[in-house]
C-alpha positions as CSV (number, residue, x, y, z in Angstrom):
1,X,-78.9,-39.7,-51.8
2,X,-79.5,-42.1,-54.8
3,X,-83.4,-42.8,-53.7
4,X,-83.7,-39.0,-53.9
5,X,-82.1,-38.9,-57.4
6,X,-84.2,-42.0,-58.4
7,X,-87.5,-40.4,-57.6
8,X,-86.3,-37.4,-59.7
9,X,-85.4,-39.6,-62.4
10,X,-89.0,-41.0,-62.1
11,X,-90.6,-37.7,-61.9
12,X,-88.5,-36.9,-65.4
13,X,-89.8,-40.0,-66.8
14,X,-93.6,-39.6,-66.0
15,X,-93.5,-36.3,-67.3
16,X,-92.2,-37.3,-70.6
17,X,-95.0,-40.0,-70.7
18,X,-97.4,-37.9,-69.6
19,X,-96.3,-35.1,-72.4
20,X,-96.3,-37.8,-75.3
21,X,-100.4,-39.2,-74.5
22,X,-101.5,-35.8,-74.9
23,X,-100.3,-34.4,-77.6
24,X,-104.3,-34.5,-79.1
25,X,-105.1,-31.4,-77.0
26,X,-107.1,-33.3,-74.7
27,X,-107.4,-30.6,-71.4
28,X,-107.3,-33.2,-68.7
29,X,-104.5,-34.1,-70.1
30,X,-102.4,-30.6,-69.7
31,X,-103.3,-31.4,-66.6
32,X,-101.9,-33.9,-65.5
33,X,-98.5,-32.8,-67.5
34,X,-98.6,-29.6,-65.7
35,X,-98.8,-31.6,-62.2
36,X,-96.0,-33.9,-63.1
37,X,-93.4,-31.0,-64.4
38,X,-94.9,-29.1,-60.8
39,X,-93.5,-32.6,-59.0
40,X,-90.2,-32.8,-61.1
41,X,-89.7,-29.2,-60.4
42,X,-90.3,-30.0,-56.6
43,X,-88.1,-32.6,-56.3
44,X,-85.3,-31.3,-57.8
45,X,-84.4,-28.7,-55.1
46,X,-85.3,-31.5,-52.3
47,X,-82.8,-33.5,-53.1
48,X,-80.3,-30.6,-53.7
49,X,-80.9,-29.5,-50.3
50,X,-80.6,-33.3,-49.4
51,X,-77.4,-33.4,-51.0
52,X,-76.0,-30.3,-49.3
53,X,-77.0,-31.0,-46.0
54,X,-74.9,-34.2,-46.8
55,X,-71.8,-32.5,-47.7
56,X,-72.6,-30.1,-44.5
57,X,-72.4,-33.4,-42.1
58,X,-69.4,-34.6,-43.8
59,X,-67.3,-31.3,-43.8
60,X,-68.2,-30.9,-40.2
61,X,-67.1,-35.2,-39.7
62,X,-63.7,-33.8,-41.2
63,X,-63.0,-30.8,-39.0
64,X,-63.7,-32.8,-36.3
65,X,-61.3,-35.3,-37.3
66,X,-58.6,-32.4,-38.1
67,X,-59.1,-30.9,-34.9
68,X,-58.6,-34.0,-32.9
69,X,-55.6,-34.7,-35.1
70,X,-54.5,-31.5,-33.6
71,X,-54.6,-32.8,-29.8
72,X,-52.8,-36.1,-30.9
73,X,-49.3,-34.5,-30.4
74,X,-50.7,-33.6,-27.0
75,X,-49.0,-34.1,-23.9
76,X,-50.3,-34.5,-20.8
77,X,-48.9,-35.3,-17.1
78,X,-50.7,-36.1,-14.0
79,X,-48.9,-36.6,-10.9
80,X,-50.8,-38.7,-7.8
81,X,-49.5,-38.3,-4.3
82,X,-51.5,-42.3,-4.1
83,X,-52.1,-45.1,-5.9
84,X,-54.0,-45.2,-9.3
85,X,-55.3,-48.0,-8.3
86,X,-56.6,-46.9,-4.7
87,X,-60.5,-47.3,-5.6
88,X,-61.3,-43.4,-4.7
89,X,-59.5,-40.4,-5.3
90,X,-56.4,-41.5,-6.8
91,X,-57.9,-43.7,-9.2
92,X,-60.7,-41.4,-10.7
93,X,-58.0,-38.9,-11.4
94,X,-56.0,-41.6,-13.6
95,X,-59.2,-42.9,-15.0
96,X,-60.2,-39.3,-16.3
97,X,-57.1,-38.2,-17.8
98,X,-57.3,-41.6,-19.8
99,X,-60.5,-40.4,-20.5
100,X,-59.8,-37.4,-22.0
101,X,-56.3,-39.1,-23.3
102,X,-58.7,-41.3,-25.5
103,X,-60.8,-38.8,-26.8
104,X,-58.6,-37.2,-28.7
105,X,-55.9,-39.5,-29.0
106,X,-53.0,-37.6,-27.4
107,X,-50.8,-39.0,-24.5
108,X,-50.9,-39.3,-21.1
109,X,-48.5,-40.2,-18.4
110,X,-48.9,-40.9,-15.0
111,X,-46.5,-40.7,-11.5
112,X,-48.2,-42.4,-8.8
113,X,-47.1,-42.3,-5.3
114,X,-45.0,-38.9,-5.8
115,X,-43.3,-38.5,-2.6
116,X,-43.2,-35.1,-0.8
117,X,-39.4,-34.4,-1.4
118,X,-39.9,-35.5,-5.0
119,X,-42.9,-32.9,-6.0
120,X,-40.8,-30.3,-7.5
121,X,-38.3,-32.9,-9.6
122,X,-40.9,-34.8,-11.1
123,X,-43.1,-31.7,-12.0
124,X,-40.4,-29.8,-13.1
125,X,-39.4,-32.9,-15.3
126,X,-42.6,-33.0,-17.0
127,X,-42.0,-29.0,-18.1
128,X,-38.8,-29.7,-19.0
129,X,-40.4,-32.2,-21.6
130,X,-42.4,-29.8,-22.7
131,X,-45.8,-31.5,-22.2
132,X,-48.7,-29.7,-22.6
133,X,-50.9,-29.8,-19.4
134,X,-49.5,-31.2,-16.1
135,X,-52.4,-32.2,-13.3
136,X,-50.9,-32.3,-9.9
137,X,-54.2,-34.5,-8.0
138,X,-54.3,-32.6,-4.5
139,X,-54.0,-30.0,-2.6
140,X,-50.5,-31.0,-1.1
141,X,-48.9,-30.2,-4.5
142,X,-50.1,-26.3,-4.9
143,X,-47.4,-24.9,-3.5
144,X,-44.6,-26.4,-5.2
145,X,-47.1,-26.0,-8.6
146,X,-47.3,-22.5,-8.2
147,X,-43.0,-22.3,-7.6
148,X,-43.2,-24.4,-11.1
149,X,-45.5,-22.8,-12.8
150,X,-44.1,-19.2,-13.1
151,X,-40.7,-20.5,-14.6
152,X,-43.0,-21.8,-17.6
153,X,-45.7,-19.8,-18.4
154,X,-46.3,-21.6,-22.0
155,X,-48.0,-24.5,-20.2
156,X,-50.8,-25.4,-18.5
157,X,-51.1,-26.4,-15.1
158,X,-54.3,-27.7,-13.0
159,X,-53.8,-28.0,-9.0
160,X,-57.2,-30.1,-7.7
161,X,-58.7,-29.6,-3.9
162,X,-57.4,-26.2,-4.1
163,X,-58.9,-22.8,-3.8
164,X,-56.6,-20.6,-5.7
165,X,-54.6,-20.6,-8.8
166,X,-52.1,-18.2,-10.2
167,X,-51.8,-16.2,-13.4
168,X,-51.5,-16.8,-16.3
169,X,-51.1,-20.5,-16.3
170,X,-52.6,-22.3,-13.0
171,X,-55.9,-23.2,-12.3
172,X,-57.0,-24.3,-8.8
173,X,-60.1,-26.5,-8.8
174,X,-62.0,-27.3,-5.8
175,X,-64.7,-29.9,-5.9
176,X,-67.2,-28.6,-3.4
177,X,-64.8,-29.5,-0.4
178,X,-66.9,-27.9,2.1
179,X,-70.1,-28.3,0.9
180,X,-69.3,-32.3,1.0
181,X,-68.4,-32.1,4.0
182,X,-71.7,-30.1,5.1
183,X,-73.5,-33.0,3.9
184,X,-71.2,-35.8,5.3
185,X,-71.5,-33.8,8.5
186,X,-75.3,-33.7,8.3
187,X,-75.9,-37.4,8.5
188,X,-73.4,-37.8,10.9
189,X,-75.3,-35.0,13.3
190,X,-78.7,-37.0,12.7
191,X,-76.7,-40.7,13.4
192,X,-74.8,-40.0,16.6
193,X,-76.8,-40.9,19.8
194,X,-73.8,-40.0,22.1
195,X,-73.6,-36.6,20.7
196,X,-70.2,-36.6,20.0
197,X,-68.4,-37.7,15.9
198,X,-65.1,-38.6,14.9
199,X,-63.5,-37.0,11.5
200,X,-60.4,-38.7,9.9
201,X,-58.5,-36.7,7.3
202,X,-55.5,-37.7,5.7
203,X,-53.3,-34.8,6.1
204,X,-53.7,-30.7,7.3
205,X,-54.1,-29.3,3.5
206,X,-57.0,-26.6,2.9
207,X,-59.0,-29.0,1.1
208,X,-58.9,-30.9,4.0
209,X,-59.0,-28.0,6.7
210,X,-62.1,-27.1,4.5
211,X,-64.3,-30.8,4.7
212,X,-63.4,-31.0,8.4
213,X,-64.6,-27.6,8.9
214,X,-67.8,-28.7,6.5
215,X,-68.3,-31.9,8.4
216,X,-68.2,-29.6,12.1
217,X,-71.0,-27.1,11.0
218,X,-73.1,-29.7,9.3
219,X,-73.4,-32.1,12.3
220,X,-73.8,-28.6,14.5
221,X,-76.4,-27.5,12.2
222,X,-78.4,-30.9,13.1
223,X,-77.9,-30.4,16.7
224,X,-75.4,-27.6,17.9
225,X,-74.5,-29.4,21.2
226,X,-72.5,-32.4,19.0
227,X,-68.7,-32.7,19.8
228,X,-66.7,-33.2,16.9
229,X,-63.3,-34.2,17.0
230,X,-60.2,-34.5,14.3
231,X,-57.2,-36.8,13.7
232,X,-54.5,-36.6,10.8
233,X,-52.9,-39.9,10.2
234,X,-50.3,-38.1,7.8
235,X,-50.8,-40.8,5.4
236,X,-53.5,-41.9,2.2
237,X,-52.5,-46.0,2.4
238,X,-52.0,-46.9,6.1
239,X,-55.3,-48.5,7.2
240,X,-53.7,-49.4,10.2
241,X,-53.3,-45.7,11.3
242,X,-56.7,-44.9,10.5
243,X,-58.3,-48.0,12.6
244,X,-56.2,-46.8,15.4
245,X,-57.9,-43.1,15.2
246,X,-60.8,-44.3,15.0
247,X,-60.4,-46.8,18.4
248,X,-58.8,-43.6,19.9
249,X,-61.9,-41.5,19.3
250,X,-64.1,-44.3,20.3
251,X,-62.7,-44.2,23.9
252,X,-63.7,-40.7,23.9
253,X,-67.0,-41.1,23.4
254,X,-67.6,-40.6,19.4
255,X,-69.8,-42.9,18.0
256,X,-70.6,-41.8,14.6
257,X,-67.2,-41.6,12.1
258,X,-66.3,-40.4,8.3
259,X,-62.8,-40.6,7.5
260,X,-61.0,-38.6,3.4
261,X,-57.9,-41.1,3.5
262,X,-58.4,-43.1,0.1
263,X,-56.9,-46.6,0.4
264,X,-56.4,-46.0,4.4
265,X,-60.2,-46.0,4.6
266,X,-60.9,-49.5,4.7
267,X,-59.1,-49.4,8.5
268,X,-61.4,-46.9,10.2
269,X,-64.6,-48.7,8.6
270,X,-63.8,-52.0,9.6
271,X,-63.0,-50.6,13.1
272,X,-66.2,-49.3,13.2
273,X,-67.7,-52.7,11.7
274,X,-65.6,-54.5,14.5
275,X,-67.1,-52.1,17.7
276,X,-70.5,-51.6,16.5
277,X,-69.9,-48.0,15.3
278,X,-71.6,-46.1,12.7
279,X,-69.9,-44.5,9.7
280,X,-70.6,-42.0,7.2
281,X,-68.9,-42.5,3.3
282,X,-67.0,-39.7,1.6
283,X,-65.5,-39.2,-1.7
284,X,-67.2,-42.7,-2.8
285,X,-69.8,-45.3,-2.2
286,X,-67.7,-47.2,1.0
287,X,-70.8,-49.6,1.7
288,X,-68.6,-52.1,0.0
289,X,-65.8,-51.7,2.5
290,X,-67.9,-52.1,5.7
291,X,-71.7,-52.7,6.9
292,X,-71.1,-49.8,9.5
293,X,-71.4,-47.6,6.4
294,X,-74.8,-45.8,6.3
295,X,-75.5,-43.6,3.5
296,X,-71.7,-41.6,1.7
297,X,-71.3,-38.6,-0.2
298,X,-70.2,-39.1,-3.5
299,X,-67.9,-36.6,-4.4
300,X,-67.7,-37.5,-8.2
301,X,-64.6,-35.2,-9.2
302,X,-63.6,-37.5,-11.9
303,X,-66.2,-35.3,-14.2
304,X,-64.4,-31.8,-12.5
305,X,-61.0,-33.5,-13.3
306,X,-62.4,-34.7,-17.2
307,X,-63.7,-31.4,-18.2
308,X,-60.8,-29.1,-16.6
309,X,-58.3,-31.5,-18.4
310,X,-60.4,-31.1,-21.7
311,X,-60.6,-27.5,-21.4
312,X,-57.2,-27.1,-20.2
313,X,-56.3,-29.0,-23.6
314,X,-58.4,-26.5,-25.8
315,X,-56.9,-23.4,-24.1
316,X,-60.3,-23.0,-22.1
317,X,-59.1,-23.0,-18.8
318,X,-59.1,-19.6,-17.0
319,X,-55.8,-19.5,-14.5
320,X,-57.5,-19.0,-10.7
321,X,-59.6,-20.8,-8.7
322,X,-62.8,-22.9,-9.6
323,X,-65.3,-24.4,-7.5
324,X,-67.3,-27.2,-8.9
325,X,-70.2,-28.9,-6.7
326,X,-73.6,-30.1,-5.8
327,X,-75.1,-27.6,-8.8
328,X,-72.6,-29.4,-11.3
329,X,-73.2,-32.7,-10.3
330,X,-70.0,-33.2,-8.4
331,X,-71.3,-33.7,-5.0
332,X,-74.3,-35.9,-3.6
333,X,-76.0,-38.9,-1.6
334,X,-76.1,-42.4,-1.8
335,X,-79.2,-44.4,-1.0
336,X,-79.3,-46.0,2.5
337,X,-76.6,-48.8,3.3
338,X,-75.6,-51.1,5.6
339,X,-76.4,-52.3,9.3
340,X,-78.2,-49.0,9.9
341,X,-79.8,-48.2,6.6
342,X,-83.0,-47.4,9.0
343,X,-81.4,-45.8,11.4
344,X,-82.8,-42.4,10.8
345,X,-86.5,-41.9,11.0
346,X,-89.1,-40.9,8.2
347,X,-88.7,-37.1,9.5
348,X,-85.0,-37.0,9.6
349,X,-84.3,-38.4,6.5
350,X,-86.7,-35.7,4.8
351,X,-84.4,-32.6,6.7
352,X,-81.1,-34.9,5.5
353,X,-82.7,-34.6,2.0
354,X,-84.1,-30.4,2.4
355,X,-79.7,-30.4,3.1
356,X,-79.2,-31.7,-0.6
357,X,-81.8,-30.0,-2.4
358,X,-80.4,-26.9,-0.8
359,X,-76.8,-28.0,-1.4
360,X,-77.8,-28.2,-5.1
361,X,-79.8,-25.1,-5.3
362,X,-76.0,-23.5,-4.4
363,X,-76.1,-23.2,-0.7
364,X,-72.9,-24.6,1.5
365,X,-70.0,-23.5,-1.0
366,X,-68.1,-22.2,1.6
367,X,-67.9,-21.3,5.4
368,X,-69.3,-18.0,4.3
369,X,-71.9,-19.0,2.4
């Protein structure tokens, strides 16, 4: 701002000068006044506009700093049937309502490890306190959100791996359940050589009914003669249980596994480690928990999570269900991993990657579809 009203104060300057050598008439003089006046005359409005579009950036600078001041009373609860600290599913969750927390300076508080018998008490709680947004992570809480949620219409709540919400004031959001587990399913139906997979899900909940159900028809799409069989372990933290499904299976015949159990996870890929099985990733990259890891599917729903809390916040948020998937960027492929990172020829890895580019394009949302 004060070069521009420097160069106009030059301009002024010049042009007096300019005005004072040729006061004898001479033409060539007139000019060269006329020129500098033009120049002064030019400048001027430059650095007006200069000045307001300085004035515009600033005024914006301080509504966005009044309308984040406006979130910093905000409240917001999320409740984690895990640990925050789990390394998967749990932990994105916590990570992102920090996330938005930070943004705009508000409050967040987390319950980690909610049991079952203590869904209703600890949500309830959080409405009691009035807070502004309450996240229950999972599928297992919808039904007890839902029994909340129309005894307090005035707040917001979001229900993840779920495929319905309720009016006015709960969103279910879904993070492309299915269609992960289309494209788990899909390696696993190129991997296997025995022709028959094991899938390990933490507990019966639709998100879960719909992976397993993803996983089935994208192995049987690869080759519809593949077996594919299921265990719950009724748990997200018992790696024990899961290494025991996964030697189970293995007697049966499956030699290809993928396992949604968080923290559990680490026991059904170090089984398969252990007995020279091969395993798919899901939810995150698992090749750090295991060589037996080939390739995972990312299922990134900490960016879902961020952006439903953020618009949840603003009064965005539309009550009902939402899917968000490969199209959003929620679900996709690793590279290659592990002991069998060359497993799969040239060919098959170009079909395993047509499955992705389709799964982006919008194909595999649902059973249906």
């Amino acid at each position: 701002m004060m070069k521009m009203i420097k160069k106009v104060l030059a301009f002024s300057v010049s042009a007096c000068l300019i005005l004072s050598v040729s006061a004898c008439g001479d033409t060539a003089s007139k000019t060269s006044t006329a020129a500098a006046t033009a120049a002064a005359t030019a400048a001027a409005p430059a650095a007006a506009t200069t000045a307001a579009a300085a004035a515009k950036t600033a005024a914006a600078a301080t509504t966005a700093a009044a309308g984040n001041a406006d979130y910093k009373s905000k409240k917001i609860a999320l409740l984690l049937a895990g640990s925050a600290n789990d390394g998967g599913w749990n932990q994105l969750a916590a990570e992102s309502a920090k996330a938005v927390a930070s943004k705009y300076g508000c409050t967040v508080n987390t319950s980690e490890k909610v049991a079952t018998t203590d869904y209703e008490s600890t949500i309830r709680g959080y409405a009691e306190q009035k807070y502004d947004v309450i996240v229950c992570h999972g599928a297992e809480f919808l039904d007890v959100s839902k029994l909340v949620a129309k005894d307090y219409p005035d707040i917001k709540f979001v229900n993840t791996s779920s495929f319905e919400g309720q009016e006015p004031n709960l969103s279910g959001i879904d993070f492309g359940s299915y269609q992960g587990g289309y494209l788990d399913g899909a390696a696993m139906g190129l991997a296997t050589k025995t022709k028959k997979i094991g899938i390990i899900g933490a507990m019966e909940a639709d998100s879960f009914r719909a992976w397993v159900q993803g996983v089935t028809d994208g192995a049987k799409a690869m080759d519809s003669s593949i077996e594919a069989t299921t265990v719950y372990i009724g748990t997200f933290d018992d790696a024990l249980k899961a290494k025991q499904a996964v030697k189970e299976m293995a007697q049966k015949g499956c030699d290809t596994f993928t396992q949604c159990c968080d923290a559990a996870e680490a026991g059904s890929i170090q089984e398969c480690d252990d007995e020279g099985l091969m395993n798919i990733g899901y939810v995150a990259d698992r090749s750090n928990l295991g060589k037996s890891v080939m390739i995972s599917v990312l299922q990134e729903s900490g960016k879902g999570i961020e952006e439903a809390i953020d618009e949840a916040l603003q009064g965005k948020l539309a009550a009902g269900g939402v899917i968000m998937a490969a199209k959003e960027g929620i679900i996709s492929y690793t590279d290659y991993t592990g002991t069998y990172k060359d497993l799969l020829t040239a060919d098959q890895k170009a079909k395993l990657q047509t499955v992705y580019n389709d799964a982006k394009g919008g194909k595999y949302i649902s059973a249906a579809k």
